[in-house]
C-alpha positions in Angstrom: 13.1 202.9 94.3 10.5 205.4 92.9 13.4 207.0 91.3 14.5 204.3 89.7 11.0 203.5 88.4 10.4 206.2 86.7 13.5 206.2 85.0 12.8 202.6 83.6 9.5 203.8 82.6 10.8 206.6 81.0 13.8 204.9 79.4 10.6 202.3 78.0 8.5 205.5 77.0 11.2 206.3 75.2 12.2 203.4 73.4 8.1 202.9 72.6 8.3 206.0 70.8 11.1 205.5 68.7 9.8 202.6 67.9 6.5 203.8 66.5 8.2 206.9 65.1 10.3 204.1 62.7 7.3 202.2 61.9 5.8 205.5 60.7 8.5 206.5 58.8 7.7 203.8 55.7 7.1 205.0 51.8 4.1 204.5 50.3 5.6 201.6 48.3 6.5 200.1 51.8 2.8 199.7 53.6 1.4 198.4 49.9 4.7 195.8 50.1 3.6 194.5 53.7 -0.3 194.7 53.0 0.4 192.3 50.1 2.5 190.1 52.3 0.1 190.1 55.0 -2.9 189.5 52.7 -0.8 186.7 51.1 0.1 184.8 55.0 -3.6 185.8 55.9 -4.7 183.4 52.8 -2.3 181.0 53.3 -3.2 180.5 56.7 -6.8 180.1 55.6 -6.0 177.8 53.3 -3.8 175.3 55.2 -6.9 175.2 57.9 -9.1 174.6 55.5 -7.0 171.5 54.8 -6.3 170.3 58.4 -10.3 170.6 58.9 -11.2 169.5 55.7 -8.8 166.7 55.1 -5.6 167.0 53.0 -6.9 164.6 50.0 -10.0 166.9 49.2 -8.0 170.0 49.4 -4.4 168.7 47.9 -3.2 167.3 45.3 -0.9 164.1 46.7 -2.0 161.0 46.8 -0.8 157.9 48.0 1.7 157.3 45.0 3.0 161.2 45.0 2.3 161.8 48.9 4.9 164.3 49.3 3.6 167.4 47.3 5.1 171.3 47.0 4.7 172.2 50.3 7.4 169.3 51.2 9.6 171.4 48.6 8.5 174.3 50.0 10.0 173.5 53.2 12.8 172.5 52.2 13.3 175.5 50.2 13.0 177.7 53.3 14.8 175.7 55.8 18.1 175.1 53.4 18.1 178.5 52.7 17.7 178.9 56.4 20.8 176.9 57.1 22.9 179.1 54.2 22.3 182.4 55.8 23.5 180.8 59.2 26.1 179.6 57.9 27.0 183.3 55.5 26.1 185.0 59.1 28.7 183.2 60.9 32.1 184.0 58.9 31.7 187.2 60.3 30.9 187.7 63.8 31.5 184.0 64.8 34.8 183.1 62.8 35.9 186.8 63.1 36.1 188.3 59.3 35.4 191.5 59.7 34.4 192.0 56.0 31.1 190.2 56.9 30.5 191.9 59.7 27.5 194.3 58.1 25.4 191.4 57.9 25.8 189.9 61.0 22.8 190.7 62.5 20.2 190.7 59.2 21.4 187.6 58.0 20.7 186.2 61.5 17.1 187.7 61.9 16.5 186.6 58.0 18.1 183.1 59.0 15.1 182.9 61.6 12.5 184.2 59.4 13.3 181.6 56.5 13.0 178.8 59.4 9.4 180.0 61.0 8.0 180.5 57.2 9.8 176.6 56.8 7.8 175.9 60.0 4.5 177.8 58.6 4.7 175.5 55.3 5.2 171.8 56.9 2.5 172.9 59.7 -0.3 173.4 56.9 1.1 169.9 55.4 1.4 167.5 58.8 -2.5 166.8 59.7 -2.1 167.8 63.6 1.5 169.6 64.1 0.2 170.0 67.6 0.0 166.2 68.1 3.6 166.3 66.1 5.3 168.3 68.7 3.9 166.5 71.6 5.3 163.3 70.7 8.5 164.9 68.8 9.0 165.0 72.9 7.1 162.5 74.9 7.9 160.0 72.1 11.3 160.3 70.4 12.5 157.6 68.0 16.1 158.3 67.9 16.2 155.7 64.5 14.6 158.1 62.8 16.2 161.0 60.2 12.6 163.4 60.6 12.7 163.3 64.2 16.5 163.8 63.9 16.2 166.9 61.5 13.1 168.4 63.2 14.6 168.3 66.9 18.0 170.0 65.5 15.9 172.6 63.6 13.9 173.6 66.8 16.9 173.5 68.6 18.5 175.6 65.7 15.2 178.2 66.4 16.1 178.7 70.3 19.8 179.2 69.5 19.2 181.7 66.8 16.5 183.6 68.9 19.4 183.3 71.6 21.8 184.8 69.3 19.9 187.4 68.1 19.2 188.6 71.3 22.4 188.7 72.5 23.8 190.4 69.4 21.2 193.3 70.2 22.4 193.6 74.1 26.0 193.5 73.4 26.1 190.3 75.1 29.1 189.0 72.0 30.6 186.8 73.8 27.5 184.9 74.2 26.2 185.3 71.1 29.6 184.0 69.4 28.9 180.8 71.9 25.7 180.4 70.5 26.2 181.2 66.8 28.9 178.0 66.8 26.3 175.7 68.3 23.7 176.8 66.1 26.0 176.6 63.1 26.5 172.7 64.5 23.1 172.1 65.1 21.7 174.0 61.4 24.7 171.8 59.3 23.2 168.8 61.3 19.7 169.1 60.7 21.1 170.3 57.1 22.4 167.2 56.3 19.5 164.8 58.6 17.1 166.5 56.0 18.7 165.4 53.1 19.7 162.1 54.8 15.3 162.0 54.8 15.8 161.7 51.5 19.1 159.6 50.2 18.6 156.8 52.8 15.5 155.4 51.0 17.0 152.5 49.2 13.6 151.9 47.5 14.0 155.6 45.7 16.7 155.2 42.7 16.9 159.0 42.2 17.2 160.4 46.0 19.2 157.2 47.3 23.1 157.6 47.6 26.0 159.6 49.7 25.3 162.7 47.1 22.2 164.7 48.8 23.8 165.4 51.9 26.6 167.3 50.3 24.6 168.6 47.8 22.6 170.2 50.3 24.9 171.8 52.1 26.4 173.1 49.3 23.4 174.4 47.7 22.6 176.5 51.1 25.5 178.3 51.2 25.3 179.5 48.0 21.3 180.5 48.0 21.9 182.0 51.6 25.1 184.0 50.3 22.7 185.2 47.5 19.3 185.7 49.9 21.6 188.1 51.9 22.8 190.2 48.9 18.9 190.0 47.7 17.7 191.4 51.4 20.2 193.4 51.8 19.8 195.5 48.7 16.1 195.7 49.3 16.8 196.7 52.5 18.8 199.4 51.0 15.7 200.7 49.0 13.9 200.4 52.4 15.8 202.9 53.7 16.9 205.2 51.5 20.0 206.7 51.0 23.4 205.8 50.2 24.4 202.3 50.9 27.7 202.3 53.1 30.8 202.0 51.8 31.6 198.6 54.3 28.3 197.0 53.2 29.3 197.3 49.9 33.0 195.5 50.3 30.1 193.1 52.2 28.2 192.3 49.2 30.7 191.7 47.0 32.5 189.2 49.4 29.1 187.6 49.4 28.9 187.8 45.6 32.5 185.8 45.7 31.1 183.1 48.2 28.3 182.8 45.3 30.0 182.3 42.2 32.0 179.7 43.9 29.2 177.7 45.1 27.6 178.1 41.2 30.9 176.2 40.2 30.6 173.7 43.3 27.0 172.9 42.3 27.6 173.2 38.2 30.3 170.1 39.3 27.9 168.6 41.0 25.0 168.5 38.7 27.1 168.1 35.4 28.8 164.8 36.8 25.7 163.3 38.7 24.2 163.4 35.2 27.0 161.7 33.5 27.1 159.2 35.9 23.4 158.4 35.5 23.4 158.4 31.7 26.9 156.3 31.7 24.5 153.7 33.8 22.0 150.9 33.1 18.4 152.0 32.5 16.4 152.2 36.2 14.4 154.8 38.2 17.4 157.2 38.2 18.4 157.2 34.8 14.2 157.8 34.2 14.2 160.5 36.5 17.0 162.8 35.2 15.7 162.0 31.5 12.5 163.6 32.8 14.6 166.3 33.3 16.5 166.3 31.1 14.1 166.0 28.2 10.5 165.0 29.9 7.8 166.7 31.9 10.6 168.4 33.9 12.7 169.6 31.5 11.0 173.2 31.3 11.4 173.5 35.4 14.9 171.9 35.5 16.3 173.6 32.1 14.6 177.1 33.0 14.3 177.1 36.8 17.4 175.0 38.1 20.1 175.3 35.5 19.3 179.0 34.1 17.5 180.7 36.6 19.9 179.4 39.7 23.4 179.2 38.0 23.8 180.3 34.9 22.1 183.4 34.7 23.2 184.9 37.9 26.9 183.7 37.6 27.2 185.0 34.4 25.7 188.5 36.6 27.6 188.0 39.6 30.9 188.4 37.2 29.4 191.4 34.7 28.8 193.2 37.8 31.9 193.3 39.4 31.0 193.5 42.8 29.8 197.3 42.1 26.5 197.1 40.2 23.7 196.7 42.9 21.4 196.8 40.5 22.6 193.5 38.2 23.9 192.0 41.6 20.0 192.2 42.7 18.4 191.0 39.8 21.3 187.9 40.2 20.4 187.3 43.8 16.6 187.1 42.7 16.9 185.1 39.8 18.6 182.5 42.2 16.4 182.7 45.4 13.5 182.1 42.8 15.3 179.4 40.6 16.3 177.9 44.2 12.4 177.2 44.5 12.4 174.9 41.0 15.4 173.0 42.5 14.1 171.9 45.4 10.5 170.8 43.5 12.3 169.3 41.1 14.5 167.3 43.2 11.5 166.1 45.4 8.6 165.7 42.8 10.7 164.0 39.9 11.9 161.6 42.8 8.4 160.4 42.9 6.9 160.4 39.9 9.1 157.5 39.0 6.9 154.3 39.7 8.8 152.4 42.4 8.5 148.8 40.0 10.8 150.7 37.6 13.9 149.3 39.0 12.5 145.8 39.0 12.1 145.9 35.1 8.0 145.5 35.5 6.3 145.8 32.4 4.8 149.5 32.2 6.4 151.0 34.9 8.3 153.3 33.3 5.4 155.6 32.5 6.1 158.9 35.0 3.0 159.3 37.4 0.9 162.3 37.6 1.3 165.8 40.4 0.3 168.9 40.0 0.1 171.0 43.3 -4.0 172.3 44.2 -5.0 176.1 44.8 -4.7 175.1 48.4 -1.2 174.2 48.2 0.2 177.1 45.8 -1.9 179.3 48.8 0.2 178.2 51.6 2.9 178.5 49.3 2.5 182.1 48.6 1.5 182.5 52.5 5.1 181.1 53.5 6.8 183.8 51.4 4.0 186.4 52.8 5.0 185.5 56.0 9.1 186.1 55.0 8.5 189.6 53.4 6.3 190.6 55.9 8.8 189.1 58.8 11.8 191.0 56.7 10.2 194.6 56.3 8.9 194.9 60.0 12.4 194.1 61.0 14.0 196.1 59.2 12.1 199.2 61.1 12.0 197.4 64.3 15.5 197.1 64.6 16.4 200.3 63.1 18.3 198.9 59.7 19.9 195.9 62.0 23.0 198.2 62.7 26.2 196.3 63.8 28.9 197.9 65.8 32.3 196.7 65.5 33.2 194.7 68.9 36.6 192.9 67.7 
């Protein structure tokens, strides 16, 4: 028994100093990167109490015509992008294509990252999250979409935790079991979020069959993009010469994301037709604030260029070979991904809700702009992602994957 003691203890010793020896082995540029990111989650944090203490209408900007602000977009934002590295993780060690395999286990760890950072965001905007998850239990309402879509995404949180632990243990079989049922559970709460939005018949612009599909649609291709973003980084991270099978990786990745530009190009081209080709209401006011209102700069510049142009246009000049222009693609679309989801829940508001009812004056677009408070907790939430993504990569030594098909 005291044989077998020491031996665990030194088998922990061991694994305690390698550990620390990997933490230690960062560049310069690496400890400034996660000082910023922790200084940026440190302030965040601070600023979202402030709020919950304070109360959300001295510190925010919402009010009771706009009550959903950035850090609703925010969330969205991480959670869908959440759901589209799930679903990129899974082709390979789940459905068994072996040229995703490299990523299995970073896009995994990334895919629960993105979720707590989701989590970090909506905590700072419910009042008392703690009284939120207490009832979320002892209090369901199975009627509603936001109980719906926050159960699944806990759910989806264990499972991926599961998974990721099992994917480090060896344990595949389990982790394959897992993976499907969090895959299940992420498309679910995927498509209860959007269902949030495009069951409100009093909204013009959100309501309709479209969000949930858009949605999806939209994760997979941000989330094929996030992993070639991270991935590359993680490269530079590093060091050295990126492998050969992480390469033909990428580039599959890059393939998923050009089709999914074309998917949501489809998308947004013929929802706008469709509103134009309609009568005047809160829709057709919405995407003409887009189109050539307030919005235009954010949709124009952030959605259209920054998500789907530019980087197709990148994703095909580079070939699948050119890290560098497949990076600065990736990044342009994560970021542009951020103007989407604003757009898509701010401009949904903005409309007054008497538009649709012809009422004299209500066609004049209401006023939003997010507080210091908010764009804080913003820039916390994508603290709390870097600084998540560059501890893991040295914690789990690079998030090797050995090949077990």
């Amino acid at each position: 028994m005291a044989s077998g003691t020491r031996t665990s203890g030194t088998t922990l010793n061991a694994l305690e100093s390698a550990l620390v020896g990997r933490l230690k082995t960062g560049s310069n540029t690496y400890y400034l990167a996660l000082s910023i990111c922790a200084l940026l989650l440190f302030a965040g944090s601070v600023a979202g109490l402030q709020a919950t203490v304070g109360g959300h209408h001295h510190f925010y900007g919402v009010t009771r015509q706009v009550s959903w602000g950035v850090l609703i977009s925010t969330y969205i934002f991480f959670v869908v992008t959440s759901t589209g590295l799930c679903l990129v993780s899974s082709i390979g060690h789940i459905f068994g294509s072996k040229t995703f395999m490299p990523i299995a286990k970073r896009a995994v760890f990334l895919s629960i990252v993105t979720l707590l950072a989701g989590f970090f965001v909506i905590a700072a905007e419910i009042k008392v999250p703690i009284r939120m998850m207490l009832y979320n239990i002892i209090s369901p309402n199975l009627t509603s979409n936001i109980w719906w879509m926050g159960t699944l995404y806990g759910v989806a949180l264990f499972l991926m935790s599961v998974e990721f632990i099992c994917l480090q243990i060896g344990k595949h079989r389990l982790a394959v079991i897992a993976g499907f049922i969090t895959v299940v559970a992420e498309i679910a709460a995927n498509s209860n979020l959007a269902g949030v939005f495009g069951l409100l018949n009093g909204r013009a612009f959100w309501h309709g069959p479209y969000l949930p599909i858009f949605f999806i649609a939209s994760a997979v291709m941000v989330g094929s993009s996030a992993i070639i973003f991270f991935c590359i980084l993680a490269q530079k991270v590093h060091g050295g010469e990126m492998a050969e099978d992480m390469k033909t990786c990428l580039a599959a990745c890059r393939k998923v994301a050009i089709l999914m530009i074309c998917v949501l190009l489809f998308f947004t081209i013929w929802r706008t037709v469709a509103t134009l080709a309609g009568m005047p209401n809160g829709q057709y006011i919405g995407v003409m604030a887009m189109l050539t209102g307030d919005y235009a700069l954010s949709f124009w510049g952030g959605e259209i260029l920054m998500t789907m142009i530019a980087p197709l246009v990148l994703f095909i000049l580079s070939k699948g070979t050119n890290m560098r222009m497949m990076l600065t693609a990736a990044g342009l679309m994560v970021f542009g991904a951020f103007f989407m989801r604003y757009n898509m829940v701010i401009v949904g508001q903005v409309i007054p809700v008497y538009a649709d009812l012809g009422v004299t004056g209500s066609t004049e677009l209401l006023k939003y702009f997010p507080s210091l408070n908010e764009i804080v907790v913003v820039l916390g939430g994508f603290g709390l992602t870097g600084f998540l993504f560059l501890q893991g990569e040295k914690i789990f030594d690079g998030h090797k994957v050995d090949d077990h098909h």
